[in-house]
C-alpha positions in Angstrom: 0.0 0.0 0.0 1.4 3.3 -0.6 0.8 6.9 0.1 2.1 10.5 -0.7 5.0 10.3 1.5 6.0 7.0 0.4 4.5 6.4 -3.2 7.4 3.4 -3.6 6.6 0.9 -0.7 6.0 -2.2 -1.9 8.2 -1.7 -5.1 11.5 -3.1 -5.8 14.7 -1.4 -7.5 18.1 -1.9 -8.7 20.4 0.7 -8.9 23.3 -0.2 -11.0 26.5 1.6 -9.6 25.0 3.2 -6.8 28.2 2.8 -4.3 28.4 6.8 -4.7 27.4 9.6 -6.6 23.9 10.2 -8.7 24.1 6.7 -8.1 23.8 6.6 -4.6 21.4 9.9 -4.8 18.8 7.8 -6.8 19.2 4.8 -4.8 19.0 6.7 -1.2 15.9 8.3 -2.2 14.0 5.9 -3.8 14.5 4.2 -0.4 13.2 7.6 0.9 10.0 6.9 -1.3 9.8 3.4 0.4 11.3 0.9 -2.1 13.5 -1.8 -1.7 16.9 -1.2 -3.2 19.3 -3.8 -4.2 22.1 -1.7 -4.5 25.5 -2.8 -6.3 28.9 -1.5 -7.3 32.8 -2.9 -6.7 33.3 -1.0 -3.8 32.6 -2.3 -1.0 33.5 -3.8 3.0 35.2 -6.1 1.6 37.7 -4.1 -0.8 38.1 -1.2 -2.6 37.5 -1.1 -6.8 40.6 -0.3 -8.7 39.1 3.5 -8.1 40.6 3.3 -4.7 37.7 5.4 -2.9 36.2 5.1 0.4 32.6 4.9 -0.6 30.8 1.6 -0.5 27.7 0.0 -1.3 27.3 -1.3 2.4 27.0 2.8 3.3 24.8 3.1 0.6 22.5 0.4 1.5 22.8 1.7 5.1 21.5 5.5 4.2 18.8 3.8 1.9 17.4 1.9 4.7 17.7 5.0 7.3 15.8 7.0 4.4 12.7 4.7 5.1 13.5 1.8 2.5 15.7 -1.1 2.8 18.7 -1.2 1.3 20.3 -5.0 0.4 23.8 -4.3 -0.7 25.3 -6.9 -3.6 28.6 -6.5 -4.5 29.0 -7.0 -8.0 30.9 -6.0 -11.1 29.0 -5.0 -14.3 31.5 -5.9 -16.9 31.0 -9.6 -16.1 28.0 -11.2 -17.6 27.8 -14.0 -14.8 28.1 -12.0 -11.7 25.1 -10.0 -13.4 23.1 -12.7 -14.1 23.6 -14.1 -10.0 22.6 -11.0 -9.4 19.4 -11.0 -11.1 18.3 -14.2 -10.0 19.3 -13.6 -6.2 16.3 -11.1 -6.6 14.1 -13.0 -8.6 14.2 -15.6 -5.5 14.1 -12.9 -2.8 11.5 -11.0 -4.3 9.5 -13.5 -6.2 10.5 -12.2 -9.2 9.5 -8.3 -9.1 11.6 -5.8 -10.3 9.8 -2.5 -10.9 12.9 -0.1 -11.3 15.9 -0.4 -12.7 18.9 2.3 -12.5 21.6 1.9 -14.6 24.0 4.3 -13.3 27.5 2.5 -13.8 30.6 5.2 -14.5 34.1 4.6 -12.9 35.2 6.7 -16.3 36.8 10.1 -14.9 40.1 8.4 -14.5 39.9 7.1 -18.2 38.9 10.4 -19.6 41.2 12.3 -21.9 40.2 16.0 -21.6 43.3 17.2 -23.4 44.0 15.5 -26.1 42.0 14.6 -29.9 41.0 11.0 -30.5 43.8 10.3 -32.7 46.4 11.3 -30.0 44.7 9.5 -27.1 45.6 5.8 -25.4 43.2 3.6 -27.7 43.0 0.8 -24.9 42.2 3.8 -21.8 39.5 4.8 -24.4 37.7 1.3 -25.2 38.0 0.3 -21.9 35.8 3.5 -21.0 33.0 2.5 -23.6 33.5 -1.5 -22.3 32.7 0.1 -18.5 30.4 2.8 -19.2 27.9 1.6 -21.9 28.7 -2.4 -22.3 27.7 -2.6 -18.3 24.4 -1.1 -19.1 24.0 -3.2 -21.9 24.7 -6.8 -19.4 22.8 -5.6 -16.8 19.1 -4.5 -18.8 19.8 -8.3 -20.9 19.7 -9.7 -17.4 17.3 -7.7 -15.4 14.7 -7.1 -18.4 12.9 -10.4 -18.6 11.7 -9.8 -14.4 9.8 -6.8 -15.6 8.9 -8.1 -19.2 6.8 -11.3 -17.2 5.4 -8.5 -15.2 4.3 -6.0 -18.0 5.4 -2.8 -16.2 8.7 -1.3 -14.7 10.9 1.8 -15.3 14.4 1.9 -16.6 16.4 4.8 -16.3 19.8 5.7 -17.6 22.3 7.8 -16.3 24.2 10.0 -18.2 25.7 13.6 -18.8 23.5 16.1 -21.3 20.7 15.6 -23.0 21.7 17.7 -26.0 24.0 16.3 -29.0 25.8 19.4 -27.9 29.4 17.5 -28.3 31.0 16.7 -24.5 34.3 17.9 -24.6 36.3 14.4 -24.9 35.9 11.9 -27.6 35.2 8.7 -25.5 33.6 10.8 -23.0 31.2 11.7 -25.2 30.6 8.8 -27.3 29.7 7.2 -23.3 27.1 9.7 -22.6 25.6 9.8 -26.2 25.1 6.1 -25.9 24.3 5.9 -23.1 21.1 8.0 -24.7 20.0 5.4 -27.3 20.3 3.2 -25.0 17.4 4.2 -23.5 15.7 4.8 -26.6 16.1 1.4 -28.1 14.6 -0.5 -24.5 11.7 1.9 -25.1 11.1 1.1 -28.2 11.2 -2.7 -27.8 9.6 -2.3 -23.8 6.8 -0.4 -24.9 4.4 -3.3 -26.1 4.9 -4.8 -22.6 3.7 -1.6 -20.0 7.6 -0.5 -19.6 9.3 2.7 -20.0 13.0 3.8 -20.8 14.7 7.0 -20.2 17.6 8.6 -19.7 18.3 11.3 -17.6 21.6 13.9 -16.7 21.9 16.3 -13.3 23.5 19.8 -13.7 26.6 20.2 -12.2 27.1 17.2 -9.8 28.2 17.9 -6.4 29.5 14.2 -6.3 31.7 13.3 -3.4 35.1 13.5 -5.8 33.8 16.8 -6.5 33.3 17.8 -3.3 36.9 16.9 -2.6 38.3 18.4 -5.8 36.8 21.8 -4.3 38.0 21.4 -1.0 34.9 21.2 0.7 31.9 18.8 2.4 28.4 18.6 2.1 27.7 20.7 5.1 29.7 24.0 3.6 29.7 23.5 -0.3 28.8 27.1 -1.1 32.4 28.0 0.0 33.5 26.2 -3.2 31.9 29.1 -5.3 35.2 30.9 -4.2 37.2 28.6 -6.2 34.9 28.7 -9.3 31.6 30.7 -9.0 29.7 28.5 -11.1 29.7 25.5 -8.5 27.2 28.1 -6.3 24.8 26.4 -8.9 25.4 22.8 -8.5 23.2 20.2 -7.2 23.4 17.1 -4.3 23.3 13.7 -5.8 19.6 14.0 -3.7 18.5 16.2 -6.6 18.8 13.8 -9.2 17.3 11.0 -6.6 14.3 12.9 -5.9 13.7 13.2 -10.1 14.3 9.7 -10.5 11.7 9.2 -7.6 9.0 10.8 -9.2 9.6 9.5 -12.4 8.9 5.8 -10.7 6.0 7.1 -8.9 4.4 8.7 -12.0 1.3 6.7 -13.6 1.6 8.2 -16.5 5.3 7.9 -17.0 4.5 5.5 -20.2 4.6 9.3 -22.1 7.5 9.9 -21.4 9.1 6.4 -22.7 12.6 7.1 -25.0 13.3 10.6 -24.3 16.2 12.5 -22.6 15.0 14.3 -19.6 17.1 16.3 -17.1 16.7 17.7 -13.5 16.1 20.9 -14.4 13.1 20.5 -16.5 11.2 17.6 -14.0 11.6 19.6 -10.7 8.9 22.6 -13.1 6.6 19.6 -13.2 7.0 17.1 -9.8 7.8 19.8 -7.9 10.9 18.2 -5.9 13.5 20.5 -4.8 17.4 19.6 -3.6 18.0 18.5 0.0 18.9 22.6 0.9 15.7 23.5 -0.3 16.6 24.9 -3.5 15.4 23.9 -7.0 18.9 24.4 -9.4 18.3 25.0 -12.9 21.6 24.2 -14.6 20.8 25.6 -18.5 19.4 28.9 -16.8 22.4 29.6 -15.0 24.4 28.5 -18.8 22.2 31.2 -20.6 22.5 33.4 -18.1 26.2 33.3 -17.6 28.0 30.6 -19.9 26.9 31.0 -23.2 28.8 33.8 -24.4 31.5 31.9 -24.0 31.1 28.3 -24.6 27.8 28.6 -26.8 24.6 27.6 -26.2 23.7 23.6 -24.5 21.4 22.9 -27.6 17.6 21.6 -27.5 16.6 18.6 -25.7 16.7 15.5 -27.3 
């Protein structure tokens, strides 16, 4: 049974690559909204991914469960067809073979991504591997997890990525990643639709991510004082932003109209009404027109 503060409860998720980041932003709050969250990733208590960073599913799983949901924490890697398909069928058993949301939000990249260099002069391995982890995971983990919601005729799945323009990214791999990442979603609709299942993608702002938060020299609790260092980071949002979008997307009836498209934080929070976890409601491509475009050009239409 559910109810307007917890429109989730009795609803069961997967977020992909939730150990940190939008990741762990979608998967805390859609435990907020009263789902159970099997949430998965490398990291974890029982060692580090070869990112090397304290975050770990098992904290995830913990804020997820202190949100109002439960968390259930599976450590698994992405990239390897057979710890995906465990994976899958450890919540087919536990759950009796419901899965109503599934979050594919696996990254890892930003130590793969060449910001300085053309394609031709980049590390061709560094650069396929990127794709491999960043689009081929996605790719394992809806061949798995698809057929649960396909016997059920309903579900969401959501892909993470950066932009929702074909403005281009700024790195070749980068972008190829994120573009994907894009059709992604709009192949699954198209083939999902017949059974009752959407497919979309979706990118935050800026990302106040916990690497970012440490590139700036600053937490959670004081943020703003990054603006000092680059002004436009006054206008970035918590990974709870992107969470709380995701969380009304799953609680929408209607969401089958909005099957294969690009959406972004700063256009759902004008119709759900969510805000970020200070209270505010950032609107990245107002702040761009406002203040970037002169200089970079303009973000492009929605896809």
């Amino acid at each position: 049974m559910t109810n307007d503060a917890r429109p989730l409860a009795g609803k069961v998720a997967l977020v992909a690559g939730g150990t940190r980041g939008g990741g762990r932003g979608i998967a805390v709050e859609l435990g907020a909204a009263g789902a159970t969250v099997y949430v998965t990733g490398r990291s974890s208590t029982a060692g580090r991914s070869d990112l090397d960073r304290p975050e770990t599913i098992e904290e995830t799983a913990e804020k997820i469960t202190a949100a109002g949901g439960l968390g259930i924490p599976v450590r698994t890697d992405h990239s390897c067809p057979d710890e995906v398909c465990v994976l899958v069928d450890r919540i087919a058993a536990e759950q009796n073979g419901q899965l109503d949301i599934l979050v594919n939000s696996v990254w890892g990249g930003d130590p793969l991504t060449d910001w300085e260099h053309p394609l031709w002069e980049q590390d061709l391995d560094t650069g396929l591997q990127l794709i491999r982890q960043a689009v081929e995971t996605h790719v394992i983990t809806s061949r798995f997890g698809l057929p649960l919601m396909v016997a059920r005729g309903s579900g969401l799945v959501v892909e993470v990525t950066d932009g929702n323009t074909a403005r281009y990214r700024g790195s070749f791999f980068y972008d190829l990643a994120k573009s994907a990442v894009i059709r992604l979603a709009v192949g699954q609709a198209a083939e999902l639709k017949a059974h009752g299942i959407a497919a979309v993608a979706i990118t935050p702002g800026f990302l106040r991510s916990e690497a970012m938060l440490e590139g700036f020299g600053v937490t959670e609790a004081n943020w703003r004082d990054g603006a000092a260092k680059d002004p436009n980071f006054a206008r970035s949002e918590s990974p709870a932003y992107l969470g709380r979008a995701v969380a009304a997307l799953a609680a929408d009836p209607d969401i089958m109209t909005k099957t294969g498209r690009a959406l972004a934080t700063w256009g759902l929070y004008k119709e759900y009404g969510f805000t970020d976890a200070d209270g505010t409601q950032p609107d990245w491509p107002a702040h761009w027109a406002n203040v970037l475009e002169e200089e970079y050009g303009p973000l492009g239409d929605p896809l």
